[in-house]
Biotite code that builds the C-alpha atoms (Angstrom):
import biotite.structure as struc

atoms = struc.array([
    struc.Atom([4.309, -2.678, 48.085], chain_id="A", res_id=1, res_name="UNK", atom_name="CA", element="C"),
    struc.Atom([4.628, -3.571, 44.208], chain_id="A", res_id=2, res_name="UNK", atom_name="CA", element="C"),
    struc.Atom([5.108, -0.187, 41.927], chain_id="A", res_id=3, res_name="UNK", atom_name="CA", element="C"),
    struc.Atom([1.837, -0.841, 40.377], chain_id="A", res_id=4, res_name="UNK", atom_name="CA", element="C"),
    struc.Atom([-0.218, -0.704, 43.304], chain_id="A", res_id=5, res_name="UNK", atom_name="CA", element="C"),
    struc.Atom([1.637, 1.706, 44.754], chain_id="A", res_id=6, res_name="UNK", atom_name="CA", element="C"),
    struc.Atom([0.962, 3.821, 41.434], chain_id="A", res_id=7, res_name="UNK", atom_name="CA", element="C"),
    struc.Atom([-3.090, 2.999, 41.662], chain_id="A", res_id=8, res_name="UNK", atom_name="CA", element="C"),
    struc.Atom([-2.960, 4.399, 45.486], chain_id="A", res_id=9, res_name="UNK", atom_name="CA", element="C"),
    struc.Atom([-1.464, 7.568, 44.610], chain_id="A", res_id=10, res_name="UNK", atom_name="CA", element="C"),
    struc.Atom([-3.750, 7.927, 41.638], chain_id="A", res_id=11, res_name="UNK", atom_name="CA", element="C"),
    struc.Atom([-6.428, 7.484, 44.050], chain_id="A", res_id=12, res_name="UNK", atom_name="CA", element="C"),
    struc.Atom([-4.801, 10.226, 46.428], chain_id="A", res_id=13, res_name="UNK", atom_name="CA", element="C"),
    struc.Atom([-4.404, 12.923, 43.844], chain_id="A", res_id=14, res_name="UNK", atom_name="CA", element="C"),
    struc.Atom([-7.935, 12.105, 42.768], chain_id="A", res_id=15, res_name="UNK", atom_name="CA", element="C"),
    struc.Atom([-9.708, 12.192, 46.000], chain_id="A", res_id=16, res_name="UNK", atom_name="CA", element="C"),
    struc.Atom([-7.652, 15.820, 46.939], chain_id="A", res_id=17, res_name="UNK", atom_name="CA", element="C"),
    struc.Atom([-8.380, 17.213, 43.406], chain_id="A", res_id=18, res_name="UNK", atom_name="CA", element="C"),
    struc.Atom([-11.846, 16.046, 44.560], chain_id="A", res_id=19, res_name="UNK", atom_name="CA", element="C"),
    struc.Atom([-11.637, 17.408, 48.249], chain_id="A", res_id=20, res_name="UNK", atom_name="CA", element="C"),
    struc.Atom([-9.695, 21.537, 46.934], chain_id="A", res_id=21, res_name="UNK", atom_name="CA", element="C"),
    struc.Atom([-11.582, 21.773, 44.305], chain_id="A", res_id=22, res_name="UNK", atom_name="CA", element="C"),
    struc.Atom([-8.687, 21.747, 41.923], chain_id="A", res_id=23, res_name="UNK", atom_name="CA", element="C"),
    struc.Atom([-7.804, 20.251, 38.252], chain_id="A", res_id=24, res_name="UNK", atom_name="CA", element="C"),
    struc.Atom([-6.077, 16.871, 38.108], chain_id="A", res_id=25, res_name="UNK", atom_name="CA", element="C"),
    struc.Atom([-3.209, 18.421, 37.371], chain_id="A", res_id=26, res_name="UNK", atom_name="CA", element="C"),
    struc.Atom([-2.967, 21.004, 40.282], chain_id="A", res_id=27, res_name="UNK", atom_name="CA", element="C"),
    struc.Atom([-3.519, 17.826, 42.480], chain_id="A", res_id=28, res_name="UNK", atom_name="CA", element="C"),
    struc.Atom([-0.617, 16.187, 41.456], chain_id="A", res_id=29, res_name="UNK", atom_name="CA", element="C"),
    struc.Atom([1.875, 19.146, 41.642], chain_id="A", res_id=30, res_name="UNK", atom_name="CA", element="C"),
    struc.Atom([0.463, 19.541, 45.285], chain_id="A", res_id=31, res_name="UNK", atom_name="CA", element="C"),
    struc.Atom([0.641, 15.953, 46.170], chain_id="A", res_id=32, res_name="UNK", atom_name="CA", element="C"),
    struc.Atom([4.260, 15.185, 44.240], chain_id="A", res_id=33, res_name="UNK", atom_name="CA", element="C"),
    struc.Atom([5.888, 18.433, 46.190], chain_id="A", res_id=34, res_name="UNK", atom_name="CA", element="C"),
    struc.Atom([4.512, 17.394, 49.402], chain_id="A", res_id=35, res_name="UNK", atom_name="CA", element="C"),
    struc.Atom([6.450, 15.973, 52.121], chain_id="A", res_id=36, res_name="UNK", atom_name="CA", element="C"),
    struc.Atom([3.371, 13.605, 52.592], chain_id="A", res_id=37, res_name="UNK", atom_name="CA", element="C"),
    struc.Atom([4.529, 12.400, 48.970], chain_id="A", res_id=38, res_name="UNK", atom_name="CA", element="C"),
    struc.Atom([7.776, 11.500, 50.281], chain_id="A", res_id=39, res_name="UNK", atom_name="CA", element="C"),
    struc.Atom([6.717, 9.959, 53.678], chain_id="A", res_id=40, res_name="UNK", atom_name="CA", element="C"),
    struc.Atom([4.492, 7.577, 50.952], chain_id="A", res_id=41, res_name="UNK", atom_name="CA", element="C"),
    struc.Atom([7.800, 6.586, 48.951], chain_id="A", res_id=42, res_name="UNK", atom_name="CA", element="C"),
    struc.Atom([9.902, 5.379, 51.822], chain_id="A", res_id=43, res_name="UNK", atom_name="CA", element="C"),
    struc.Atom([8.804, 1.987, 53.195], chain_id="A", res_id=44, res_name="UNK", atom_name="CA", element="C"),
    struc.Atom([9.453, 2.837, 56.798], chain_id="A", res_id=45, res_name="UNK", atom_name="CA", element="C"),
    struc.Atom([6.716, 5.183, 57.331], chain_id="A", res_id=46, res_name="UNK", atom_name="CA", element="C"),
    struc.Atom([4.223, 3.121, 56.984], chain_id="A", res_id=47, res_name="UNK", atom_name="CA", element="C"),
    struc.Atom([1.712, 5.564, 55.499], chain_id="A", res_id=48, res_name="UNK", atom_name="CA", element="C"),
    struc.Atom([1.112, 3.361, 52.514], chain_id="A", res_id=49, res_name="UNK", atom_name="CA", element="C"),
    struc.Atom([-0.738, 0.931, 55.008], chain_id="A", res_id=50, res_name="UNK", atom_name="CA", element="C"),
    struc.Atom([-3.366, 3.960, 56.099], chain_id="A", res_id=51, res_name="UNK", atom_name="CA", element="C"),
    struc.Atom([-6.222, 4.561, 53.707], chain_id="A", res_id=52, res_name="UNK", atom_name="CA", element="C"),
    struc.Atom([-6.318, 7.306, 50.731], chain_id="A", res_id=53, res_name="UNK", atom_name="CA", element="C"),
    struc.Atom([-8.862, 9.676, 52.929], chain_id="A", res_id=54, res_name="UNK", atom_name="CA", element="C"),
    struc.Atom([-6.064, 9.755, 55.837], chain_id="A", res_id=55, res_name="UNK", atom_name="CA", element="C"),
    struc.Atom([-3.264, 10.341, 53.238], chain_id="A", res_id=56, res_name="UNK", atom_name="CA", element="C"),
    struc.Atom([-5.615, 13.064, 51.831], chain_id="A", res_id=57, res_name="UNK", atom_name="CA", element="C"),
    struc.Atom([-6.205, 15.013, 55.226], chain_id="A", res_id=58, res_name="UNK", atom_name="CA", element="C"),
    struc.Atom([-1.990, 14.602, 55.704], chain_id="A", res_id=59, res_name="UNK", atom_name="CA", element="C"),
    struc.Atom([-1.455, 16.768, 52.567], chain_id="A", res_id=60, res_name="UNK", atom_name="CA", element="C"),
    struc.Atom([-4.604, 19.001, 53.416], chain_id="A", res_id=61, res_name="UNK", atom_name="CA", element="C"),
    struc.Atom([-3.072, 19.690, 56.949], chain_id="A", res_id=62, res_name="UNK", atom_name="CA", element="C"),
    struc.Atom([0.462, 19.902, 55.523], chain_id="A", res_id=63, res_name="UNK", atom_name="CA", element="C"),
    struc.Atom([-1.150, 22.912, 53.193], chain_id="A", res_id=64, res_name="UNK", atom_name="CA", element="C"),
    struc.Atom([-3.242, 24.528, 56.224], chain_id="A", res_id=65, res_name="UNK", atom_name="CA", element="C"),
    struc.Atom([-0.008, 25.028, 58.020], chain_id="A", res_id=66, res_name="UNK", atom_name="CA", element="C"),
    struc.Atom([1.767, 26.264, 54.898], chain_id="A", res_id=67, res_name="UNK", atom_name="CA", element="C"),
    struc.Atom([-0.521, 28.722, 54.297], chain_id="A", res_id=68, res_name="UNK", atom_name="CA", element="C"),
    struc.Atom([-0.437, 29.661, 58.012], chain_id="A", res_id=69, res_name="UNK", atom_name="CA", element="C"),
])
C-alpha cells in the first residue's frame, strides 16, 4: 500500500478511536502508535490494512480491554 494512503487510513483509525474512548486526538495516537495492532498494520503480511478502519478500531479496543484486564 503507498505511504500516503497508508498515512490517510491510520489518520482515519486514530480518529474514529479518539471518536469511539472518548479521548483527545492526541491520546488516540499514543494508544494506537504503542499498540501491537499498530504494528500488525505496518507489516505487509498481516493483511490488516485490507480490513476496514471500524475492524482495526475494535482490534485496538479489544487489545486495551484485555490490558486493562
Amino acid at each position: 500500500m503507498r505511504d500516503n494512503v497508508l498515512w490517510r487510513k491510520e489518520a482515519c483509525i486514530i480518529a474514529l478511536l479518539a471518536s469511539e474512548l472518548g479521548v483527545s486526538t492526541e491520546r488516540a495516537i499514543d494508544i494506537f502508535y504503542g499498540s501491537h495492532v499498530y504494528q500488525l498494520l505496518s507489516g505487509v503480511q498481516s493483511g490488516l490494512r485490507l480490513m476496514s478502519d471500524g475492524y482495526i478500531v475494535e482490534d485496538v479496543l479489544a487489545e486495551l480491554r484485555s490490558k486493562s484486564s
